[in-house]
Backbone as a ProteinNet text record, in pm:
[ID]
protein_1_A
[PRIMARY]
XXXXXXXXXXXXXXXXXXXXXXXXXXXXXXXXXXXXXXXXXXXXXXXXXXXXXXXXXXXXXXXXXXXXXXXXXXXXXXXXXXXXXXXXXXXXXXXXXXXXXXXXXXXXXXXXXXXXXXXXXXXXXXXXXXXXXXXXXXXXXXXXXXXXXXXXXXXXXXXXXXXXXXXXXXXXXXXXXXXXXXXXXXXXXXXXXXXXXXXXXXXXXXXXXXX
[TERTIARY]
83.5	0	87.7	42	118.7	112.9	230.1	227.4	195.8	67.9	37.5	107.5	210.7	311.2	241.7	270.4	267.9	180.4	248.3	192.3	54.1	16.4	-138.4	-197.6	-189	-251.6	-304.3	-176.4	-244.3	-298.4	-252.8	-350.4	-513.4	-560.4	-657.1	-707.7	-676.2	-716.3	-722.3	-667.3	-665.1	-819.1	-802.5	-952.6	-1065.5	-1037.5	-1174	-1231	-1134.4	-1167.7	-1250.3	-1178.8	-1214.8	-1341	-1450.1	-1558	-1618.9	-1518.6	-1574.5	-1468.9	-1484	-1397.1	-1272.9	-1183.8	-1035.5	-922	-993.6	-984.4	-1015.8	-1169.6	-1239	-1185.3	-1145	-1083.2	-946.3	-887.2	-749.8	-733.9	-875.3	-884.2	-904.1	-985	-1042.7	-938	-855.4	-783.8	-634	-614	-539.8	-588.8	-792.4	-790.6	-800.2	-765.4	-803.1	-632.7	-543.5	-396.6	-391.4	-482.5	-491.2	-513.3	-633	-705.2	-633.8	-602	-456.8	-419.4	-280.6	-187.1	-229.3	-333.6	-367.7	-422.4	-427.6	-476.7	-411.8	-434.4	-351.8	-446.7	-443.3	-506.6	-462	-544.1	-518.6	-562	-473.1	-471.2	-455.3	-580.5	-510.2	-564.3	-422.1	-430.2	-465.5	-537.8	-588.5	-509.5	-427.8	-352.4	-435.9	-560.3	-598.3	-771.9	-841	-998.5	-1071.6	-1005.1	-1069.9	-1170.9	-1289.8	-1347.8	-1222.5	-1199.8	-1091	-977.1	-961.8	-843.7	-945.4	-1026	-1109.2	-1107.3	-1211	-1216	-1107	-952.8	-857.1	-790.2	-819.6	-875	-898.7	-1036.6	-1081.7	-1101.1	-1011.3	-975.7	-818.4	-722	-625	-665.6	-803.8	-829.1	-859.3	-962.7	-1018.9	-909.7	-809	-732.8	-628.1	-594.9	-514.9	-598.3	-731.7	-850	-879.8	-878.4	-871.2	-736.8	-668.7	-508.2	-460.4	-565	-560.7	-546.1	-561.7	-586.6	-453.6	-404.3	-248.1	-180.9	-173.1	-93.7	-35.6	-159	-117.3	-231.8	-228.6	-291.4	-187.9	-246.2	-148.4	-91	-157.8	-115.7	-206.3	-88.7	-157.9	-197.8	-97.5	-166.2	-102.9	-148.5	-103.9	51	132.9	287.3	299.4	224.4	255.9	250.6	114.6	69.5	109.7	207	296.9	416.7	464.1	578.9	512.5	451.3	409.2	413.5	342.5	314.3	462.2	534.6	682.1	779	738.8	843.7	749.3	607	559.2	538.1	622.3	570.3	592	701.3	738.3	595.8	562.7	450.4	304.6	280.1	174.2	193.8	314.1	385.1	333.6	343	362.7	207.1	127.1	-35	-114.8	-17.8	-134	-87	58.5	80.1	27.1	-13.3	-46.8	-208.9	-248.9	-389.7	-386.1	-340.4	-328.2	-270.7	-196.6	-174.8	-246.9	-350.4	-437.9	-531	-559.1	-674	-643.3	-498	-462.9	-406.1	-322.5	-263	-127	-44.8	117.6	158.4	89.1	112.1	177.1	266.1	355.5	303.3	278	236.7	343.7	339.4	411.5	393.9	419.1	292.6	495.1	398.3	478.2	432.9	460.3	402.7	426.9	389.7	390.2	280.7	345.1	246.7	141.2	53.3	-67.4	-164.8	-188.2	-325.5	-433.4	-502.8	-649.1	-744.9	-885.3	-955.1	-1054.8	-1190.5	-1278.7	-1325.1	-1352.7	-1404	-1520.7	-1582.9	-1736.5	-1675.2	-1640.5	-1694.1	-1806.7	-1914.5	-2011.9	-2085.9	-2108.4	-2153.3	-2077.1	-1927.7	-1819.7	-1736.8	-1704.7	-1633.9	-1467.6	-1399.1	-1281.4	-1220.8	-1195.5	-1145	-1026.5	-1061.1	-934.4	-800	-704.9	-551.2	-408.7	-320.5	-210.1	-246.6	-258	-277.4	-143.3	-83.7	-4.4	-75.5	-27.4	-108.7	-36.3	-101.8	-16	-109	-10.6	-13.2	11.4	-57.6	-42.4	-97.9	16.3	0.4	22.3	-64.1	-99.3	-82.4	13.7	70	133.3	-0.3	68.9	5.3	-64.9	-131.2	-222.3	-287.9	-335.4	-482.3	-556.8	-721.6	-762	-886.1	-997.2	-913.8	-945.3	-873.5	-944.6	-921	-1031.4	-948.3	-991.6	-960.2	-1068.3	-962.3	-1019.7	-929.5	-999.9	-900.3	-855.2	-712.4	-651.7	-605.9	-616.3	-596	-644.9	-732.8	-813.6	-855.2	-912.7	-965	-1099.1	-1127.8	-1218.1	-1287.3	-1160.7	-1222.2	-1299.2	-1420	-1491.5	-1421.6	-1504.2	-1432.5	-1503.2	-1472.9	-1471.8	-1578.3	-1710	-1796	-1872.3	-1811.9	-1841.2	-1839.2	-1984.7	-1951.9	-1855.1	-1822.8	-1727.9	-1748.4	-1869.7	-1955.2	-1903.9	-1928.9	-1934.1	-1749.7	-1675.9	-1552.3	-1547.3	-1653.5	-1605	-1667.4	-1718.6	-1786.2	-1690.8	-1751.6	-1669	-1768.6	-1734.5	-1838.5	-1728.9	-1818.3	-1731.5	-1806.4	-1714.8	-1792.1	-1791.2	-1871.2	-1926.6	-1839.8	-1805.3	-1743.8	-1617.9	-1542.6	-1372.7	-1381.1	-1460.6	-1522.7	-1506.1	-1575.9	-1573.9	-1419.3	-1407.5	-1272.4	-1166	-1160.5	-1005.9	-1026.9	-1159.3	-1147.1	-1244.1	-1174.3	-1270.3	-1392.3	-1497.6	-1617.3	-1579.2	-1470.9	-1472.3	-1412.2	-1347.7	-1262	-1422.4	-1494	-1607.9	-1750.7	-1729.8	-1831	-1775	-1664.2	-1568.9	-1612.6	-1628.3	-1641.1	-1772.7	-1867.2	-1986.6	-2026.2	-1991	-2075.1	-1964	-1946.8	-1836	-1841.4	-1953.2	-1982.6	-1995.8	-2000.6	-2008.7	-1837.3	-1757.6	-1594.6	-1526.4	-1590.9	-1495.2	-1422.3	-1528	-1450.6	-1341.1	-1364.6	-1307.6	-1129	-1148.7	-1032.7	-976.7	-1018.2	-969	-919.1	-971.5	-876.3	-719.6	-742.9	-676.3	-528.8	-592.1	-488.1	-400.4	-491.7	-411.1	-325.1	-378.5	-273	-138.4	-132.6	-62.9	40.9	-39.8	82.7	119.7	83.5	126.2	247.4	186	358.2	447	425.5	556.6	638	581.1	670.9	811.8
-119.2	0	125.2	241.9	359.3	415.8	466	537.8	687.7	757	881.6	1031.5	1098.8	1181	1262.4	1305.7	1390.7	1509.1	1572	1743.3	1659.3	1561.2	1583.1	1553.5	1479.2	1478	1573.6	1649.9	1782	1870.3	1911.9	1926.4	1908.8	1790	1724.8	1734.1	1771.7	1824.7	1955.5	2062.9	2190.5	2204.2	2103.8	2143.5	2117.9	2007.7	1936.8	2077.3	2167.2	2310.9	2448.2	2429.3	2553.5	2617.8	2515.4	2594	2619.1	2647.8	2691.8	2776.3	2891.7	2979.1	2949.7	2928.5	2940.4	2978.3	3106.5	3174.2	3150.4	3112.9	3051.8	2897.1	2842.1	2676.3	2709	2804.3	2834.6	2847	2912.8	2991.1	2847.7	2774.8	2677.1	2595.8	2538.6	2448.1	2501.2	2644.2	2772.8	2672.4	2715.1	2698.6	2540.5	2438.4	2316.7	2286.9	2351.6	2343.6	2391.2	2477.9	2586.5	2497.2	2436.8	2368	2254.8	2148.8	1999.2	2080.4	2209	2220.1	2292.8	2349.3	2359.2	2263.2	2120	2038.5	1931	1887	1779.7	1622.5	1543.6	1434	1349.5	1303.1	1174.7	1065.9	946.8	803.2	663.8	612.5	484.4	337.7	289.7	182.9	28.5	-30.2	-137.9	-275	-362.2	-451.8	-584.6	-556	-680	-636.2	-729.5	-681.1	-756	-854.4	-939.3	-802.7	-868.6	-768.3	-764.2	-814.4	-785.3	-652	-638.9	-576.1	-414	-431.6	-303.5	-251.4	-316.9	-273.7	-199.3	-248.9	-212	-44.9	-72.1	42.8	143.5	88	258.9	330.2	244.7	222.3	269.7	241.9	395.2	517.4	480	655.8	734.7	671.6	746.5	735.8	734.7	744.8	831.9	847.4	973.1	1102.1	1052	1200.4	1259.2	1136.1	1194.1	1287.4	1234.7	1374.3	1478.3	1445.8	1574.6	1710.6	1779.9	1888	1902.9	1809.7	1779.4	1779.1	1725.7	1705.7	1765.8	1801.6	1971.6	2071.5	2091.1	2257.1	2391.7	2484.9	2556.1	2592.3	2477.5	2502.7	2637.6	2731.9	2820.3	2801.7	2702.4	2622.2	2469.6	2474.4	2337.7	2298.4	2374.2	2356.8	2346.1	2406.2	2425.1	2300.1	2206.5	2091.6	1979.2	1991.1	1886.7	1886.3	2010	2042.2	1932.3	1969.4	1921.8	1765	1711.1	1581.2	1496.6	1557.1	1535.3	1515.5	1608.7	1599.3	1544	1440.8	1363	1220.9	1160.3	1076.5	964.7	959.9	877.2	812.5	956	1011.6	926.3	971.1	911	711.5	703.6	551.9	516.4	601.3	547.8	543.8	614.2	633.4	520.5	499	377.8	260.3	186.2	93.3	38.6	151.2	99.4	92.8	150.5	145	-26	-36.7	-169.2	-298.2	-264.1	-358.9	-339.5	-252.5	-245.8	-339.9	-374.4	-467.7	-593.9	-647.3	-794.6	-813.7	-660.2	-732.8	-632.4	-715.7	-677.4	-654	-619.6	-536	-423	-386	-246.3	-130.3	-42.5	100.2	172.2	220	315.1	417.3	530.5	643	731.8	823.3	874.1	1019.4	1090.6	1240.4	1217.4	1195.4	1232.1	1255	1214.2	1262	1094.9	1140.5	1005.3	1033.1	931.8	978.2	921.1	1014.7	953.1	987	879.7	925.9	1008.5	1056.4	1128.5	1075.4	1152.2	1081.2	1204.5	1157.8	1241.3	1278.7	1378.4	1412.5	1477.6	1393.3	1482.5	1484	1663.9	1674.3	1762.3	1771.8	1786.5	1635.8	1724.7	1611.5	1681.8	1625.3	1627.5	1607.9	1680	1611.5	1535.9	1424.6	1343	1392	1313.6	1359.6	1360.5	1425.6	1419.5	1519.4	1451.2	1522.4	1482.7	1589.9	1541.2	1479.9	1337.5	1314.9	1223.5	1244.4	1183.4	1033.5	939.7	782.5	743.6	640.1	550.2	401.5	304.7	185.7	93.8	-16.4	-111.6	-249.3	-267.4	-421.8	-419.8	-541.6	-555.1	-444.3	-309.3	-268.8	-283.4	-346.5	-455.2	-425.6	-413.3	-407.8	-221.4	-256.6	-128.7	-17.3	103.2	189.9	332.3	444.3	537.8	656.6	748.4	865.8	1032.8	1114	1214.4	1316.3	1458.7	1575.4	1624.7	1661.3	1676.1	1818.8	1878.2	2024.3	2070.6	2145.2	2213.8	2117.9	2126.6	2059.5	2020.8	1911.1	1886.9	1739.5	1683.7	1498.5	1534.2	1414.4	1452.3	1389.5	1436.4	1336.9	1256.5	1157.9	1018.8	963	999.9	973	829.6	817	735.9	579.6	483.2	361.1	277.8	185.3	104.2	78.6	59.6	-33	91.7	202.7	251.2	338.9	253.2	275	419.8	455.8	570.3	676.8	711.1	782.5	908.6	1023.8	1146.7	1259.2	1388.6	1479.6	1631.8	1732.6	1858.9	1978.5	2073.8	2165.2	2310	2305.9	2454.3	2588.3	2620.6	2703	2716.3	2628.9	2535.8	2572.9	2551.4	2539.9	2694.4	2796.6	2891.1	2995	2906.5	3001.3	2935.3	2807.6	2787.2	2782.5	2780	2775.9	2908.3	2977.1	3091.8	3038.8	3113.7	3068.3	2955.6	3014.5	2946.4	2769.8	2753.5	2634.5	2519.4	2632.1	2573	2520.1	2631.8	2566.2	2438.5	2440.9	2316.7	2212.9	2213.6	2095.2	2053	2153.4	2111.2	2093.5	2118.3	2094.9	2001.3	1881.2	1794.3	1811.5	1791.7	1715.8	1864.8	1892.9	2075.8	2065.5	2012.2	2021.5	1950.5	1803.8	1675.6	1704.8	1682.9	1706.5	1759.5	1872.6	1985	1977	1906.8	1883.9	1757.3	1684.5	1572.2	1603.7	1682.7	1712.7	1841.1	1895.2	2005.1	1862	1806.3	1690.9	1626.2	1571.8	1548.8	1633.4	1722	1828.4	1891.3	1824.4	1863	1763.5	1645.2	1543.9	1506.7	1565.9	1566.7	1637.5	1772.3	1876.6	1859.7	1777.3	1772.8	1618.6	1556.3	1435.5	1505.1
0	0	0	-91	-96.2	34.3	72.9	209.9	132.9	228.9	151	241.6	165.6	278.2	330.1	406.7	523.1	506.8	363.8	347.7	308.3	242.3	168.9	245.7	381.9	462.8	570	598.2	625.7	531	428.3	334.3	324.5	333.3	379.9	475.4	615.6	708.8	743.5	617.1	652.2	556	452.7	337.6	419.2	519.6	633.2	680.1	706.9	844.3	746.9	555.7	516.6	560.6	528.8	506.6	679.9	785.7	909.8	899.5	1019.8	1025.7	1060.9	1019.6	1036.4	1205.4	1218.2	1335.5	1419.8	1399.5	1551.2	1590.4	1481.6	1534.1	1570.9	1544.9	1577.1	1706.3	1777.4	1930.6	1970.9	1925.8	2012.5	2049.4	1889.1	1971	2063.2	2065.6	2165.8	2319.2	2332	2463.5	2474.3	2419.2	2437.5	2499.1	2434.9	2512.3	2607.7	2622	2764.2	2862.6	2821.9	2942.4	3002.3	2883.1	2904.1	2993.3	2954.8	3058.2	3167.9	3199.3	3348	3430	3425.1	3478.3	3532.6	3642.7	3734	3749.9	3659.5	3683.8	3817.4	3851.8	3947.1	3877.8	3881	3790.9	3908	3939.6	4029.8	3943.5	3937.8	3882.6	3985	3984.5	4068.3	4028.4	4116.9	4096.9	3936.8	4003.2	3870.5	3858.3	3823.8	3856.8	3869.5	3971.3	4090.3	4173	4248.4	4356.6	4428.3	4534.8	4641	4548.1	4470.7	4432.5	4402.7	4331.8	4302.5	4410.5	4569.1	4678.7	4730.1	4716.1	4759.6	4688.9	4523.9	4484.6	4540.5	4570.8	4588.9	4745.2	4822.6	4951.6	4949.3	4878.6	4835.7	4824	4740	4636.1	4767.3	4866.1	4999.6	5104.4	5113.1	5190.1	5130.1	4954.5	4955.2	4945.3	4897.1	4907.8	5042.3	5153.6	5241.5	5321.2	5230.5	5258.2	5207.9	5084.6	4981.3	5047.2	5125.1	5221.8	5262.6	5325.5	5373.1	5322.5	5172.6	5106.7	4998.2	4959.7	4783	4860.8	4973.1	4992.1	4981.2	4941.3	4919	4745.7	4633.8	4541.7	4470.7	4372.1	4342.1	4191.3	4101.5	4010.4	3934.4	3876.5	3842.2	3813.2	3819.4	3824.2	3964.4	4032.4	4177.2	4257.7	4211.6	4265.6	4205.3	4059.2	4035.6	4155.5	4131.6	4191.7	4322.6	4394.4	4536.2	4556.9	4426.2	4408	4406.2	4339	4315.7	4439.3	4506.3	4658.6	4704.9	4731.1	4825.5	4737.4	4696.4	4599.9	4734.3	4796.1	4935.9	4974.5	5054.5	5134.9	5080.5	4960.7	4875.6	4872.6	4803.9	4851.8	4994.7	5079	5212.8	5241.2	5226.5	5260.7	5212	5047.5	4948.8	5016.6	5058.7	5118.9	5229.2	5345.9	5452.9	5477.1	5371.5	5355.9	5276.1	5220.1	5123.6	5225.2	5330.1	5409.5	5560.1	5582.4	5709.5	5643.8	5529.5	5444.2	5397.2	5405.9	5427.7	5280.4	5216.7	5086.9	5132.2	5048	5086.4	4936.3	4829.8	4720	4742.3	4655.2	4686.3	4549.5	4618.5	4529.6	4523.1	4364.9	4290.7	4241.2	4295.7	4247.3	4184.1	4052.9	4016.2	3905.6	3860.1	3766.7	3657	3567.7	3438.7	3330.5	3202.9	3083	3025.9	3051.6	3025.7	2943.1	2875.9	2766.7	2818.5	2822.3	2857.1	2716.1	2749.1	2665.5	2710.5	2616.1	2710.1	2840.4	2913.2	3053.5	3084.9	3151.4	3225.5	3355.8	3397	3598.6	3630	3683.4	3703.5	3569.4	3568.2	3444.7	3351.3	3378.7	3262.8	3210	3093.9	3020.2	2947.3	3055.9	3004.9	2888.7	2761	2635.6	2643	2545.4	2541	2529.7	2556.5	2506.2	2622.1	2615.1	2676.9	2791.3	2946.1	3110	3137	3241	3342.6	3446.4	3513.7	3627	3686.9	3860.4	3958.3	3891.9	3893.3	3860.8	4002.2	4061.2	4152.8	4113.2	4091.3	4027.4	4154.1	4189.9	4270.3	4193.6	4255.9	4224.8	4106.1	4043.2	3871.3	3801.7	3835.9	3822	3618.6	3695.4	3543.4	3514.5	3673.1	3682	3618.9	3601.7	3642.8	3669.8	3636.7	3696.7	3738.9	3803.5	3863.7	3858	3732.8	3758.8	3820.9	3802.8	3872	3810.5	3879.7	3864.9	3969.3	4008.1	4126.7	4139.2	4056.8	4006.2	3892.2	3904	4011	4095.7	4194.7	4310.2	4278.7	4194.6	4104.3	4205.6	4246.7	4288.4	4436.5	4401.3	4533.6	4621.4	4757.8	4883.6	4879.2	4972.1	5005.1	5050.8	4966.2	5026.3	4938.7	4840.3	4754.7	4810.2	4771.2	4796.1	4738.8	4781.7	4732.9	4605.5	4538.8	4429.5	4350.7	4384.2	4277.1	4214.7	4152.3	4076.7	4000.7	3973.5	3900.6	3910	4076.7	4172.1	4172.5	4085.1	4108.5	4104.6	4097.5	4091.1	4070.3	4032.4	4039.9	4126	4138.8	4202	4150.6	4102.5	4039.6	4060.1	4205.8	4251.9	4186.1	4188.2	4172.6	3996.6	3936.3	3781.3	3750.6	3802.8	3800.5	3847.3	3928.4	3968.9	3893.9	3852.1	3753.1	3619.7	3538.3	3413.3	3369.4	3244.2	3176.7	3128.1	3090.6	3016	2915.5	2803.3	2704.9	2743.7	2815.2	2852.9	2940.1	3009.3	3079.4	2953	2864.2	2773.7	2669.8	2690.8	2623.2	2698	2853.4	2955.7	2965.9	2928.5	2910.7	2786.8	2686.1	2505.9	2437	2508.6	2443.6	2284.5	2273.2	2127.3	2042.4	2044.4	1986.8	1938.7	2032.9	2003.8	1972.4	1950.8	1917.2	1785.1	1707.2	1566.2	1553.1	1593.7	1583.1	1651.8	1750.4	1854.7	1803.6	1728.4	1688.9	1583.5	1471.2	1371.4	1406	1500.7	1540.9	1633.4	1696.3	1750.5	1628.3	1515.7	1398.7	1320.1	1312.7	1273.8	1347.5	1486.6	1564.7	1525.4	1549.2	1525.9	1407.3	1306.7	1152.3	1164.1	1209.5	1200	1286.3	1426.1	1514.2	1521	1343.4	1320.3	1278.9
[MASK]
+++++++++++++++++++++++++++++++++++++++++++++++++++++++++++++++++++++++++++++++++++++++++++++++++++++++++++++++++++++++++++++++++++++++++++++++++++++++++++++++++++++++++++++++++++++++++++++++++++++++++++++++++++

């Protein structure tokens, strides 16, 4: 099969955009980078996805949510609360372990910062667009099972009030919404589908030109 190069493909994706405004997809996908890099995911990976291991799950997640306060208060933004995450990775290690061994498993957690792709996900009633987050990773065991994210910056993940059953028990808070993201980044979180296209071809074009 002909490999088809590079330029006609963007090419092809610049002809996809003509007949919308130019400018306005330019802004959009501006604040769609905006938004990625102001944001601090939380990622916990569950050893397998046996019940016993889920449980254990989300029995980390409420035991580092419940330190959240302790642990990145004080951040003023999302460099701030990597930074933070970074000098407590021990700390975080040390919280998911002993929560994991007060419950009768001797699995060792690895929590660590970096760059992760997620796909779309729902909190609440925003929707995070897909793509490249920084986020604190905490991997349990073989970390192989189910897995439960959140947003950790802004101060997006609920507390710990969530039942066990429910794995992907999150919520946002309006206030937090209002104070870290502009209108435009907030109507992004709420009108997914108004922006997919749009962000998906703007992603392709990204990674067309930074081969």
């Amino acid at each position: 099969m002909t490999k088809i190069p590079t330029a006609v493909l963007a090419l092809g994706l610049v002809s996809a955009i003509m007949f919308s405004n130019i400018a306005s997809f330019a802004r959009d996908g501006a604040e769609l980078e905006k938004l990625r890099s102001s944001v601090l995911r939380l990622h916990i990976l569950a050893n397998s996805d046996s019940e016993k291991d889920q449980e254990l799950k989300l029995m980390v997640r409420d035991a580092i949510l419940e330190k959240s306060d302790e642990l990145f208060s004080g951040c003023s933004d999302k460099e701030s609360a990597e930074k933070l995450c970074e000098e407590k990775l021990d700390e975080i290690e040390r919280i998911a372990e002993h929560t994991l061994k007060k419950n009768g498993c001797d699995a060792k957690a690895e929590a660590s910062v970096g760059e992760t792709y997620f796909d779309s996900r729902t909190y609440g009633d925003i929707t995070m667009p897909e793509g490249e987050y920084t986020a604190l990773r905490i991997e349990i065991g073989d970390a192989k099972g189910r897995n439960w994210w959140c947003v950790m910056y802004p101060p997006l993940c609920l507390p710990p009030a969530c039942k066990a059953e429910k794995s992907e028990c999150v919520a946002t808070d309006s206030d937090a919404e209002e104070c870290f993201f502009d209108e435009k980044q907030q109507e992004i979180l709420h009108n997914p589908r108004k922006y997919n296209v749009r962000f998906a071809i703007w992603d392709k074009l990204k990674e067309l030109f930074e081969r």
